[in-house]
C-alpha positions as CSV (number, residue, x, y, z in Angstrom):
1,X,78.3,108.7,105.6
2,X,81.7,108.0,106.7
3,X,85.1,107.2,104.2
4,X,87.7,105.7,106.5
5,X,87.6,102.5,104.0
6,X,91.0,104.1,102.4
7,X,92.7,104.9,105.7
8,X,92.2,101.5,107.1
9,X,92.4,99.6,103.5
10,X,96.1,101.3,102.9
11,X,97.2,100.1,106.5
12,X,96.4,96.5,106.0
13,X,98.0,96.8,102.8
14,X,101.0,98.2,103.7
15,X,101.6,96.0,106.8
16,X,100.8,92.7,105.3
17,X,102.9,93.7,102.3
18,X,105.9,94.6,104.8
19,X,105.5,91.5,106.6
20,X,104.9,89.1,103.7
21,X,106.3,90.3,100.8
22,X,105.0,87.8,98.4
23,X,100.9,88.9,99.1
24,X,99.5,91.0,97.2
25,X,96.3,92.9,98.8
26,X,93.6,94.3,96.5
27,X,90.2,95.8,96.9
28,X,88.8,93.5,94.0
29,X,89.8,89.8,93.2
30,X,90.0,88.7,89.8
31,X,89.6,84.9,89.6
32,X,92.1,84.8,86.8
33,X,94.7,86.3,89.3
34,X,97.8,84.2,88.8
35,X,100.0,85.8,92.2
36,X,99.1,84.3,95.6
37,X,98.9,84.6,98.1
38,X,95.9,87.5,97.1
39,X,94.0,89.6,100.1
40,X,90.8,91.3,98.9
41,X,89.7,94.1,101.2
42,X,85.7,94.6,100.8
43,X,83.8,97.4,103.0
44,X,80.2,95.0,103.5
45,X,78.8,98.1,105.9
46,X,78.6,101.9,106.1
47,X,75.0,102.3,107.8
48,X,73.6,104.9,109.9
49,X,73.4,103.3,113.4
50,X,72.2,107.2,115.2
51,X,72.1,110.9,115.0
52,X,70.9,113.7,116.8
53,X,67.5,115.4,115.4
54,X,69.7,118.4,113.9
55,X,71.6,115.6,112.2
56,X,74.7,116.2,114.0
57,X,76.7,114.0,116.3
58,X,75.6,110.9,113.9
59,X,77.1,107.5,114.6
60,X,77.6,104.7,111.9
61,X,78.3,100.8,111.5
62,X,81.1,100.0,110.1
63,X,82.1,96.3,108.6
64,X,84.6,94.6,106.5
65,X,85.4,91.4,104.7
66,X,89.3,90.2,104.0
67,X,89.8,87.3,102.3
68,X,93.2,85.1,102.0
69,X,93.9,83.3,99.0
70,X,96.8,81.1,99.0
71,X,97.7,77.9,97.2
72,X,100.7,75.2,97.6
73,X,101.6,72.9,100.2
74,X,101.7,75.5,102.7
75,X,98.5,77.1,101.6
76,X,96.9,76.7,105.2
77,X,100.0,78.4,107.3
78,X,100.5,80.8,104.9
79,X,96.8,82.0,105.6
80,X,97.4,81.7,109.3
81,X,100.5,84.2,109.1
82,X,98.6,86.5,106.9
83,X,95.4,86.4,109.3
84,X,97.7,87.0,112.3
85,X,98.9,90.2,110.6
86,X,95.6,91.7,109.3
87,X,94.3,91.0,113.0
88,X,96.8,92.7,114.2
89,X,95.9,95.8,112.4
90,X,92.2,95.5,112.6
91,X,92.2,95.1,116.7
92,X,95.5,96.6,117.8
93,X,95.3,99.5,115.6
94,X,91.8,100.6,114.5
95,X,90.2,98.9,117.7
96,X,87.8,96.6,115.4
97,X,86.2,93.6,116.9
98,X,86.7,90.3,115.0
99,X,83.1,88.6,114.3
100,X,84.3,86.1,111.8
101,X,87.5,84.0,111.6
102,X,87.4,80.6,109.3
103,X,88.1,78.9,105.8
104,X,85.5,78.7,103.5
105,X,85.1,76.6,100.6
106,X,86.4,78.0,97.0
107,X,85.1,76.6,94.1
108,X,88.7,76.1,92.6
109,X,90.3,73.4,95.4
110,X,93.7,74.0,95.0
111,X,93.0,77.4,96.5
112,X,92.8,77.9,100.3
113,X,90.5,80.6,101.1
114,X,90.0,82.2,104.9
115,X,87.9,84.7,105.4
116,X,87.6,87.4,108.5
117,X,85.1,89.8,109.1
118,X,85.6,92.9,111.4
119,X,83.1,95.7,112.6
120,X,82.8,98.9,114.9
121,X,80.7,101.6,115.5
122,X,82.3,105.0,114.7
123,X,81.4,108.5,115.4
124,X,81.3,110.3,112.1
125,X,82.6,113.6,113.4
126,X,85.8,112.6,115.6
127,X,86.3,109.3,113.6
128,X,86.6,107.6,117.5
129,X,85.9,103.9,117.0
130,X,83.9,102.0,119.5
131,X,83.9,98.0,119.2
């Protein structure tokens, strides 16, 4: 099984952090969080997509889920800006294909929730992503 969940969570962080100082990006949200906007980072896939029958050379699916909390008047730009960034990372530099952009409901209104999903194939030796 391949870890790159680190590598990739820590670039998101740092670059959304850089570029938006007030976010705060987590691997967990806690509902009771009280600093928006919040980015929760979640790994959704890590399976076996092929290997060779000596179990080398072996090839995985890779997915994750980042969701934007924000609140206030500018709840839905602020998500936009943020989105813009993490995209940036995701496609530009870990060559991750976007398979799901939009808000989705949140059961307290006043938050704004968009959610994007990424994915890639990866070879688990050389780390090379393929989209």
């Amino acid at each position: 099984m391949v870890n790159v969940q680190n590598q990739i969570f820590n670039s998101v962080k740092q670059k959304v952090e850089e570029s938006f100082p007030p976010a705060k990006v987590q691997k967990d949200f806690q509902p009771t969080s009280s600093t928006f906007p919040t980015i929760t980072f979640y790994e959704i896939d890590n399976s076996e997509l092929e290997h060779t029958l000596d179990y080398t050379q072996r090839k995985s699916n890779l997915a994750f889920q980042i969701d934007i909390f924000t609140t206030g008047g500018d709840k839905e730009q602020q998500a936009r800006k943020i989105s813009s960034i993490v995209n940036e990372v995701m496609e530009d530099e870990f060559h991750m294909k976007r398979v799901f952009s939009n808000p989705l409901s949140n059961a307290d209104k006043d938050i704004y929730r968009f959610t994007m999903r990424y994915s890639c194939k990866i070879d688990e030796e050389s780390l090379l992503i393929y989209s």
